[in-house]
N, C-alpha and C positions, 0 to 999 in steps of 0.2 A: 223267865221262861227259857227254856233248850231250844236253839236250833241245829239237832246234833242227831245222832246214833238214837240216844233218848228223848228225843224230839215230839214236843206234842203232836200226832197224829191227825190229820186233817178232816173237816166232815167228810161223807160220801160222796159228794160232788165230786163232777168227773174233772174239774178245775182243780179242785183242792187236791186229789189223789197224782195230779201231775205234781202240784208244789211239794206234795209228801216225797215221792220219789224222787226229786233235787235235792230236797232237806235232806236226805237220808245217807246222801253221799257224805255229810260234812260230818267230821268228829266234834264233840262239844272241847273244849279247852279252857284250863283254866289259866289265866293272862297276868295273873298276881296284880300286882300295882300298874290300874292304867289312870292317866288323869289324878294320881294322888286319888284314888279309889279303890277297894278291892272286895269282891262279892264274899260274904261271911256264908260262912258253913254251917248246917246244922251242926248244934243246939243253938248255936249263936243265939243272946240274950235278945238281940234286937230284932229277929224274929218272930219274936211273941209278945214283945212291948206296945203299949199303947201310941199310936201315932196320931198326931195331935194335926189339926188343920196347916195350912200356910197363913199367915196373916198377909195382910198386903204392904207391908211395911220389906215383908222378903220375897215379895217377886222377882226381884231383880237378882238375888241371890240363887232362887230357887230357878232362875233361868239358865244360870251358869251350871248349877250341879247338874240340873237335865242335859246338857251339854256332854258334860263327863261321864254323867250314866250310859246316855247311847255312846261315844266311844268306845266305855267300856262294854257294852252289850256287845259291839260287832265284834270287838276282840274273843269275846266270849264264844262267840258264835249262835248269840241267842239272840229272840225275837221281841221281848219282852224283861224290862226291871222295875223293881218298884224301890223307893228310898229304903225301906228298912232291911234292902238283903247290901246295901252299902252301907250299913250301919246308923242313918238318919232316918228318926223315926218320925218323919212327918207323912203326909197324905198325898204325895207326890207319885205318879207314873209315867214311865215311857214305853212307847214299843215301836215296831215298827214289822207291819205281817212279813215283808217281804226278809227284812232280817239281812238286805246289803245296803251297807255305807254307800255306795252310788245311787239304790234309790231314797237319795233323802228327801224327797215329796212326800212320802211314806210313813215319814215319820212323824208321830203322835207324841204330846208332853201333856198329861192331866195334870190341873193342881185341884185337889179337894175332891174328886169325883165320886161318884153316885150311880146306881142305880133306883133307876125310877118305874122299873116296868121289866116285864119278862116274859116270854113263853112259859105256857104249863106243858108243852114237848120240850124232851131232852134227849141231848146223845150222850152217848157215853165211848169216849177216844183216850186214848193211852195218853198222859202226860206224863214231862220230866220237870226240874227246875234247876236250875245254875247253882242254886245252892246245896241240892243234893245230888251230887255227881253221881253220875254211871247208873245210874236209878227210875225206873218207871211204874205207874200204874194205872189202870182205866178210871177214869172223874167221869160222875154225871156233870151237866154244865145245861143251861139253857141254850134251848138253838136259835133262841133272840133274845137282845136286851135294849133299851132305852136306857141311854145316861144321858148326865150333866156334870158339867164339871167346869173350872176354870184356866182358860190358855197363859203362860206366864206373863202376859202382859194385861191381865184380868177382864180379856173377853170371855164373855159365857160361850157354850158351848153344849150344843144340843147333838146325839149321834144316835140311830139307829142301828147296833150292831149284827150281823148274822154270822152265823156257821163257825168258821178260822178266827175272823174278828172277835167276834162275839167270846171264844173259847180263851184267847189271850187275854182280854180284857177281867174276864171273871177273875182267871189266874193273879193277874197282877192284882188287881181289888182285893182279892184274900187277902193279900201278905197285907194290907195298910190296916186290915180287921185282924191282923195277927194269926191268919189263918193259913195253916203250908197244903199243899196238894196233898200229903200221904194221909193227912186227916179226914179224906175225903175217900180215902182206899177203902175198899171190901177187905172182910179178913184173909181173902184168899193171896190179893195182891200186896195187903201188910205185910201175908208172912214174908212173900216172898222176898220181900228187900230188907225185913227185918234184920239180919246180919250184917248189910252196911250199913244201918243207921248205928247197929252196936259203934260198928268201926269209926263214927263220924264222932259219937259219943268221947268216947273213947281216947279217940286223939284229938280231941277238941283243945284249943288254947285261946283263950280269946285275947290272951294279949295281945296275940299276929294283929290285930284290928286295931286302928289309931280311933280316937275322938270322930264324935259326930262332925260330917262338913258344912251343918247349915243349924 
């Protein structure tokens, strides 16, 4: 997920419309190789691939790549990754709402996680994602959710998400169901970005991208 120019869009709340207004300052970028990582670009294959669980045999593994992911997320300048936009397709997420490396308290690692529950209210806020630069569009999203999921050191892990939380989390849980935000576009805001996904199309190489890191 962006914390950038195309920065997901905050609820209503008058908390959230301050954290929008900071976010908004920041340009997204893209960081190439950090931590022997690098965010894939639509079409990118591992984008649409099925992501398979962690087993517990690579938690310890899958501690370290969450490691690298958030590195690379702040270089990115975003708020939110999930394995498969670093080209490993396991069920793996990180985020962190606040999206600074100093607040690392902040910061969240799922292994396997779930939805369990959900508001039948939704907003609908402009999203971007890291892997589609310079690109936005309005997502419905629940303005609650109930997950579960596993910490890398395989405690369970119950959360009540709302509003900002809630809207990241969804995002990253797509990408491990193979699922990217523009899929979730109106035709109105397809069209609109339709020309850069030509362009992403387009000059797509996937060789740029090394082997899975886990």
């Amino acid at each position: 997920m962006k914390g950038a120019r195309g920065y997901l869009t905050r609820t209503a709340r008058h908390c959230s419309r301050r954290r929008l207004a900071a976010a908004s300052q920041v340009e997204e970028v893209d960081p190439g190789i950090v931590a022997g990582l690098q965010i894939v670009k639509y079409p990118h294959p591992a984008l649409r691939a099925a992501n398979v669980e962690v087993r517990e045999s690579e938690f310890e593994t899958a501690e370290k790549l969450a490691r690298r992911m958030l590195d690379l997320m702040y270089e990115a300048k975003g708020v939110g990754l999930a394995a498969p936009q670093v080209g490993v397709n396991k069920r793996l997420m990180v985020f962190n709402p606040e999206g600074k490396r100093e607040r690392w308290l902040d910061e969240v690692v799922f292994l396997n996680p779930k939805i369990v529950d959900s508001s039948k209210g939704r907003d609908s806020e402009p999203e971007g994602c890291l892997s589609f630069p310079d690109m936005q569009g309005n997502v419905d999203r629940a303005k609650w959710i109930k997950v579960e999921g596993l910490s890398p050191k395989g405690r369970k892990i119950k959360k009540k998400y709302t509003g900002w939380v809630a809207r990241i989390f969804q995002h990253e849980f797509d990408h491990l169901d193979g699922i990217v935000y523009v899929d979730r576009l109106n035709d109105q805001d397809r069209g609109a970005i339709q020309p850069k996904l030509d362009d992403l199309v387009q000059n797509h190489d996937g060789a740029k991208h090394g082997p899975p890191a886990l």
